[in-house]
DOVEXSE-235011 format. One line per 5 residues: number of its first residue (from 1); for each residue x negated, y, z negated of C-alpha. Coordinates in steps of 0.001 Angstrom, whole numbers, plus 500000, padded with zeros to 6 digits. Each point is the difference from the previous one (the first is absolute). Layout:
BEGIN
NUM) X Y Z; ...
end
This chain:
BEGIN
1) 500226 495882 532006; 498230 496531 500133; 497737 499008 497796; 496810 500028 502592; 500968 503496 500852
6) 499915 500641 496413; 496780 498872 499368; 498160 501364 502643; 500731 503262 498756; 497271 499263 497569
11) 496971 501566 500337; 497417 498100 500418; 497550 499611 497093; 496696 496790 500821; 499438 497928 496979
16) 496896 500321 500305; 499927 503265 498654; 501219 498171 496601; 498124 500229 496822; 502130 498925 497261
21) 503407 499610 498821; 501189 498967 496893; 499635 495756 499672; 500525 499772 503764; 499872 496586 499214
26) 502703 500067 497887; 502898 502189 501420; 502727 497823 500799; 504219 500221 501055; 501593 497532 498157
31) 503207 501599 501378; 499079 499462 503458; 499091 495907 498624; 503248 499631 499008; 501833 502040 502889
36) 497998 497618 502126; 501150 497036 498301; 503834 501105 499799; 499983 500507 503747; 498631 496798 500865
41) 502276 497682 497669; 502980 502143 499801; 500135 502828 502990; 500071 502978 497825; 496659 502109 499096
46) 499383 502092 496703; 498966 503318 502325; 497691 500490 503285; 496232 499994 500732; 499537 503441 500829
51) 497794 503356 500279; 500219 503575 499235; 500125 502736 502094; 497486 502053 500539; 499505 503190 497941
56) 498398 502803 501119; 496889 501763 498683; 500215 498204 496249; 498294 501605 496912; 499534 499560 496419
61) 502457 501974 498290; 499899 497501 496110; 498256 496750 499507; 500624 498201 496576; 496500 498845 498696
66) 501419 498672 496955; 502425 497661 501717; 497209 498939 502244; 497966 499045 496655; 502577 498067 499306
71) 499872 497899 502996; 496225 499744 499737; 499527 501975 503017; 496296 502017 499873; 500451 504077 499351
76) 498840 500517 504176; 502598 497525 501010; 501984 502729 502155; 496569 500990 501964; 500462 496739 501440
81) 499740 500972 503837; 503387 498557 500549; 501594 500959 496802; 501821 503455 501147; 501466 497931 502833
86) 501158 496643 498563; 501746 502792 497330; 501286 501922 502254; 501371 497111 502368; 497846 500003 502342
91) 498125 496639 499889; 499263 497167 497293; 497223 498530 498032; 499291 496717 500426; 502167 497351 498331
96) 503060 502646 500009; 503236 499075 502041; 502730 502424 500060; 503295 499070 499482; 503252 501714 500055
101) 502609 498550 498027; 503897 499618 500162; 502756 499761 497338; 503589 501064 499594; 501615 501823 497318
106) 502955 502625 498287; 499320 503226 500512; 502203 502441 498087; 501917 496728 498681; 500772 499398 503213
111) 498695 496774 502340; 498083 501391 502641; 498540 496980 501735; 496406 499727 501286; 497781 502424 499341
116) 496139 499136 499609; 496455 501934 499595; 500954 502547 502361; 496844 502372 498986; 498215 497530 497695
121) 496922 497494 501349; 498341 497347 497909; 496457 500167 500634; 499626 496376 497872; 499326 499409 496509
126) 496272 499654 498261; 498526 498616 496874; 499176 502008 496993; 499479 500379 496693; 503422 500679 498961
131) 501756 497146 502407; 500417 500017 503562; 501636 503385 501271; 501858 500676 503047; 498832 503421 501991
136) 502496 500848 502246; 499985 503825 502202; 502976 502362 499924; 500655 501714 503262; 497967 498675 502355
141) 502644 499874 502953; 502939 498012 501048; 500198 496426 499601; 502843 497768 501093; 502242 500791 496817
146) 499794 503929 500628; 503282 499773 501293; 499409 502911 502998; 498347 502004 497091; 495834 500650 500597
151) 498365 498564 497048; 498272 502885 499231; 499851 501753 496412; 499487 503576 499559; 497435 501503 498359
156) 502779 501319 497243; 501137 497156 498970; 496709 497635 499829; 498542 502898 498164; 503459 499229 497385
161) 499436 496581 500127; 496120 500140 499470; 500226 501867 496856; 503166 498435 498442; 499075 496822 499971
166) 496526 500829 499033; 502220 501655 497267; 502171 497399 498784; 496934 498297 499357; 498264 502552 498005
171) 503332 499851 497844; 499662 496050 499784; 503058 499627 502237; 499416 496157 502295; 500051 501640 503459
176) 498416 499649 503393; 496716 501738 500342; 497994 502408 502582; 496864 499347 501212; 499472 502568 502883
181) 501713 503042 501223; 499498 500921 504180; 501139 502787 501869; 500394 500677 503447; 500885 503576 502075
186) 502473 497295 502146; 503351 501559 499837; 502681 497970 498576; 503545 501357 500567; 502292 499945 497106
191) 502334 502828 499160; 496955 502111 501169; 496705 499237 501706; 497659 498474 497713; 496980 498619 500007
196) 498983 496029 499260; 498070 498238 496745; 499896 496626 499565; 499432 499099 495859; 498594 496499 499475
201) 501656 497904 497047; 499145 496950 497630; 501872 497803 497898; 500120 496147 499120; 502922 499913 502200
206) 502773 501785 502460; 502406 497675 499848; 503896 501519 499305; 503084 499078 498861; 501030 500432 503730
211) 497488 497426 501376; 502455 497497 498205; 503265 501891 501382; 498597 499827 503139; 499869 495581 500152
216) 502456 499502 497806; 502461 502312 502137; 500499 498255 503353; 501319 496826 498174; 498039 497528 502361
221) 498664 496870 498062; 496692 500596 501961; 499367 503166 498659; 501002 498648 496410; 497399 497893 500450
226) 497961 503127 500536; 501238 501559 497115; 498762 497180 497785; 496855 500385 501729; 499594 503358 498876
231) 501182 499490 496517; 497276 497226 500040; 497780 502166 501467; 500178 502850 497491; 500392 497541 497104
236) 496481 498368 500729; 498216 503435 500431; 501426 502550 497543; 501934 497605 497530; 498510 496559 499843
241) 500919 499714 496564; 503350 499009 501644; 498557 497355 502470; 501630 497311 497797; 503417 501947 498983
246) 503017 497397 500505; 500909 502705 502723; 497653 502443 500681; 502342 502485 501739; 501838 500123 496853
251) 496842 500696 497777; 499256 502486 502699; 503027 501932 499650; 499184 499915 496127; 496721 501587 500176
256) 500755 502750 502236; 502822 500366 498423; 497683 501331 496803; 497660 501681 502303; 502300 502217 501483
261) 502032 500471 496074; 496475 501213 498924; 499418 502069 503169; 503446 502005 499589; 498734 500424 496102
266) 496846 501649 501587; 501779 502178 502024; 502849 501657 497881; 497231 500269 497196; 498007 502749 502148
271) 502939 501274 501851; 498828 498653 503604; 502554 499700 502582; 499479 497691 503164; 502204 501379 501549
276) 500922 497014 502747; 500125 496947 498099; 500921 497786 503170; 499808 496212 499667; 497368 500366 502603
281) 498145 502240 497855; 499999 497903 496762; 496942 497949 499242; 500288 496279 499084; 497236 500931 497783
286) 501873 502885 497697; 497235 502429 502097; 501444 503203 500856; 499988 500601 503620; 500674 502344 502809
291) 499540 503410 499008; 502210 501949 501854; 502407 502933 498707; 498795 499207 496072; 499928 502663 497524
296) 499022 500299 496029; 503143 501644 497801; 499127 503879 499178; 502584 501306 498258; 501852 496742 498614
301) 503222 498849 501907; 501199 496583 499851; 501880 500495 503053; 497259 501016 502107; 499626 498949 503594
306) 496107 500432 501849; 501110 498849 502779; 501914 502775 502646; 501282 497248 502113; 501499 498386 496564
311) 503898 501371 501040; 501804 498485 496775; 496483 499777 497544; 500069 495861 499898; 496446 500554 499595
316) 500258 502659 496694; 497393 499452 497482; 503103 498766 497660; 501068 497370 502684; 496651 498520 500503
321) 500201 497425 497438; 502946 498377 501313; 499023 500730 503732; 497481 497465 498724; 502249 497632 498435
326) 502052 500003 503353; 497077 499482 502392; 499315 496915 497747; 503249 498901 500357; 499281 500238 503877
331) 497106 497830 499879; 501248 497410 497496; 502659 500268 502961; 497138 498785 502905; 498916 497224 497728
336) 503221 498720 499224; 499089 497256 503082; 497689 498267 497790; 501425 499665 497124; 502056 497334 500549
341) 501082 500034 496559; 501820 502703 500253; 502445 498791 503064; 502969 499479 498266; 499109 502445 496931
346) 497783 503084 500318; 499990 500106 496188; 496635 498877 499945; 498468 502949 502210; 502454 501954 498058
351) 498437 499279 496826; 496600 501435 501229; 501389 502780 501575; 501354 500677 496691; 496613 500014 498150
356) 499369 503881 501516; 503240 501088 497845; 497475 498915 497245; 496484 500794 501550; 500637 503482 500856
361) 501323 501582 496941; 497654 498277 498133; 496994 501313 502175; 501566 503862 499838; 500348 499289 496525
366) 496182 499527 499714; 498986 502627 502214; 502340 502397 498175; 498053 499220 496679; 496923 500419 500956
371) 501001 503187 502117; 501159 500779 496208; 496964 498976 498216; 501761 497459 497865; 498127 496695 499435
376) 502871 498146 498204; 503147 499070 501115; 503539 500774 498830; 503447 499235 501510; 500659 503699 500824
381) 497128 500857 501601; 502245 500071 503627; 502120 502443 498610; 497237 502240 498486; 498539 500146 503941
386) 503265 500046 501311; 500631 503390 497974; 497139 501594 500551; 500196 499476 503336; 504028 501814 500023
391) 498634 503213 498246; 497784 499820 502959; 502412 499727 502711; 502557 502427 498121; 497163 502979 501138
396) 497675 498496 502093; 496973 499832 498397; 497186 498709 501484; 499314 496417 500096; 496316 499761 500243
401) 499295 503005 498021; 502253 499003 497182; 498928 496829 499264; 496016 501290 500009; 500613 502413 497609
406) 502530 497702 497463; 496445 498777 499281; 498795 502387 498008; 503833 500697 498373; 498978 500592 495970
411) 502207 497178 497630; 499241 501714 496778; 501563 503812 501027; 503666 500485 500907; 501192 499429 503555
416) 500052 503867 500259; 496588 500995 498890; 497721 502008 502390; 497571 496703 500021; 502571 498214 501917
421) 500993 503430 502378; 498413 498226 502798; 502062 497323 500462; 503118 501225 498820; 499821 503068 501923
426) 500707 498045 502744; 503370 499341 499162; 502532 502459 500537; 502404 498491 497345; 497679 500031 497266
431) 502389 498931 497258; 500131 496707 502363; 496605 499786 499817; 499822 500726 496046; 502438 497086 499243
436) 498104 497754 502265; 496916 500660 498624; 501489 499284 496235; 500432 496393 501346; 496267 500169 501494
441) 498649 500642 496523; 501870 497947 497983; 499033 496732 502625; 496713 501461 499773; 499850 499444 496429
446) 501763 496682 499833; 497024 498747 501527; 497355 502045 498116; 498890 501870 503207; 497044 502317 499828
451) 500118 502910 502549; 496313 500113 500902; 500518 495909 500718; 502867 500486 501705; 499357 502811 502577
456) 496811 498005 500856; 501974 496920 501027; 502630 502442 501938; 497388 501808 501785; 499024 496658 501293
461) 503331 499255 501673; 501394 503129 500610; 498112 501784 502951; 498917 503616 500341; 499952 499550 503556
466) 502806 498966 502463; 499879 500439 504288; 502457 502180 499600; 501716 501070 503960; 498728 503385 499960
471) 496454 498826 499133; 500257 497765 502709; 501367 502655 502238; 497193 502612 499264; 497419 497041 501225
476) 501782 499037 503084; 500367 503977 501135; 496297 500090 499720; 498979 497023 501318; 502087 500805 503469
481) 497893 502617 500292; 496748 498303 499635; 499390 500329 496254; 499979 496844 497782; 498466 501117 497332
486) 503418 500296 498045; 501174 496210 500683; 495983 499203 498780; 500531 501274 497117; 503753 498971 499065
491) 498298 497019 500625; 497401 500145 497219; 502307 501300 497690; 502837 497605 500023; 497047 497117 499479
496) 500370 500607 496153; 503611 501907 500108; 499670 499421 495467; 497031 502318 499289; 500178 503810 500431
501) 497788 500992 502390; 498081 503574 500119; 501255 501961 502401; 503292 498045 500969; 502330 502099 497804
506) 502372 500551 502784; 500014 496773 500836; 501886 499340 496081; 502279 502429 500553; 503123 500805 501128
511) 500686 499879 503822; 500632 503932 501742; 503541 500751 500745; 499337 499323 504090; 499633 496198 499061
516) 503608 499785 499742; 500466 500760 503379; 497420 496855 501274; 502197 496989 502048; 498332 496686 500390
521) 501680 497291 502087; 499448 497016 501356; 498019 501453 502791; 497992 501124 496910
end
């Protein structure tokens, strides 16, 4: 399809019918500036100028006010005459220039060559009050890095992606954001017919591991030259702290190198699983990204895979960690071309690489501490987490659940006393539990712990609320019929996912025995 047949497939939408938008003046595509710039001095572009397809009979389904205060955008911004359409694909504000982009990257640990924003579209980037954000539309047709695919996402999984990353944020996890949720009666085929949504998304950046793959790959000077464009590029706007670095690539590598040590620590500490952790779906900016066939740990199994298509579990919540370590290793990999230093001897990229053997455990350290309430430190702390978390496994007890009710597990009675029933119910060897718990006390004292003080500072890091699948499932069967009211509310409730909320008991506790039979994929 050429690109004017593309666009004419737009409906057509006067501007004079325009009343606002959010700082026209300032929306901007500082992608497209340097795609522009890499085409004319070196004959390679970042992505394509390009439009969405257009979506059928758009509405409303969530709209995320707070996120909008955030940007400094006015509580009637989505009135806006052209609002539904410019979120649903269907036409632009002014200042906005849509972009698809390409990169490369390993999927599965395997290369897999170009790939791209085959159902992503940057809209631009604006000003606000917490830094300039990119808002970018999932779904809104095929661009040329679909790869013979449509472009389109389901209403399924934009309603998953709205509400987990609205999620991770509500749990202080860094993560990409949703601004608006659209749905469409067009059918989309998949395994079955479907119908289309399109979920808008914001974050300071979308750049991935894989953009990097993706010059570094074809081993052309030229488009070395690109890459140090884009390292320059990415420096200057999201690290300039590294502008004068003796080489910035290398400093680079460093910092995402802690980003993404940190980000893992997030992860493991409230049993998410990403489920596809790609190159191509790794942020340079330790974000998560992509929601696709994710899931939250219900009964605790360190082996678990979320992801159907996931034949040989590379992506099990206990592999994640060093799935992270190895993606790094990938990109230190695409810099390697500009760090001359490190011709002859890679020790030197080495050495940072390194730093994550370091950074991680020391992160999951932390997070395991304050998961435990403990606000000292002590050599053993690993292995007190590491313990608890075998009893666990041994019979399955629930992650989320577990860890929200060790808050309010009573120091001053024996492990075995009906005060502490609640938790240690929950493990079917209880004599593990006992001896465990033994240890618990006795660090508990070593640091003069007070329960009351320290089931306040749990409750503040260990949630009642998780998007667990099922949850997720029940709104999606709903919504296809017509009813949103379910993914409204999930919505609400996952905003503060550390405060019991009226109501919501079912929410906190354990998932129904059908849940076990749910299968996300990647087409999830």
């Amino acid at each position: 399809m050429s690109k004017l047949r593309h666009m004419s497939a737009l409906p057509h939408i006067p501007l004079q019918n325009f009343s606002w938008s959010p700082q026209a003046e300032r929306w901007r595509n500082r992608y497209a500036g340097l795609s522009e710039q890499l085409q004319r001095d070196l004959g390679v572009a970042l992505g394509t100028a390009w439009q969405g397809d257009a979506l059928a009979m758009p509405r409303w389904v969530l709209l995320n006010q707070g996120l909008a205060r955030e940007l400094d955008w006015p509580q009637g911004w989505h009135q806006d005459p052209l609002a539904l359409n410019v979120f649903s694909g269907n036409a632009v504000w002014p200042g906005m220039a849509p972009f698809a982009s390409v990169y490369s990257g390993h999927q599965f640990g395997v290369w897999a060559g170009q790939l791209g924003d085959g159902r992503a579209l940057l809209l631009g980037e604006v000003d606000s009050p917490i830094g300039p954000q990119e808002v970018q539309l999932k779904g809104a047709g095929a661009t040329p890095y679909s790869r013979r695919a449509d472009g389109r996402a389901v209403l399924r999984s934009s309603i998953r992606e709205f509400l987990c990353s609205e999620a991770m944020h509500g749990l202080g996890i860094p993560t990409t954001r949703a601004l608006s949720l659209v749905a469409s009666p067009q059918p989309v085929r998949r395994e079955t017919i479907e119908t289309a949504a399109v979920v808008s998304r914001v974050a300071p950046s979308f750049i991935r591991f894989g953009h990097f793959e993706h010059f570094a790959h074809s081993g052309e000077d030229g488009h070395h030259e690109a890459l140090k464009a884009l390292v320059d590029f990415v420096v200057s706007h999201h690290f300039p702290e590294l502008q004068d670095a003796p080489n910035r690539a290398l400093a680079l590598l460093d910092v995402v190198v802690a980003r993404t040590a940190e980000l893992m620590a997030h992860w493991q500490s409230v049993g998410f699983c990403h489920g596809v952790m790609n190159t191509d779906n790794m942020s340079i900016l330790g974000l998560t990204i992509d929601y696709g066939p994710f899931g939250f740990l219900d009964a605790f199994d360190p082996n678990h895979i979320c992801n159907h298509s996931d034949d040989h579990g590379r992506y099990s919540w206990n592999n994640q960690p060093q799935i992270g370590y190895w993606n790094l290793r990938a990109l230190a990999q695409a810099l390697l071309p500009l760090i001359p230093e490190a011709k002859d001897d890679n020790q030197i990229v080495i050495d940072v690489l390194q730093t994550y053997e370091q950074r991680f455990p020391q992160a999951m350290r932390a997070r395991w501490r304050a998961k435990l309430g403990l606000h000292t430190e002590q050599d053993d702390d690993g292995k007190l987490a590491v313990e608890l978390l075998q009893a666990m496994a041994s019979g399955k007890a629930d992650f989320t659940i577990t860890f929200r009710r060790l808050c309010d597990f009573r120091s001053d009675v024996p492990p075995d006393h009906p005060a502490n029933a609640p938790v240690r119910d929950l493990f079917l060897d209880r004599a593990a539990f006992d001896a465990w718990a033994v240890q618990y006390t006795e660090r508990l004292r070593a640091e003069d712990s007070v329960d009351a003080d320290r089931a306040a500072r749990m409750r503040r890091v260990n949630p009642v609320y998780v998007l667990r699948n099922h949850m997720a499932q029940v709104a999606i069967q709903q919504a296809q019929k017509g009813d949103y009211s379910e993914v409204q509310r999930l919505y609400q409730l996952l905003q503060t996912p550390f405060d019991e909320q009226p109501g919501a008991e079912a929410d906190a506790g354990f998932p129904p025995e059908w849940a076990q039979a749910i299968e996300v994929s990647c087409s999830s």
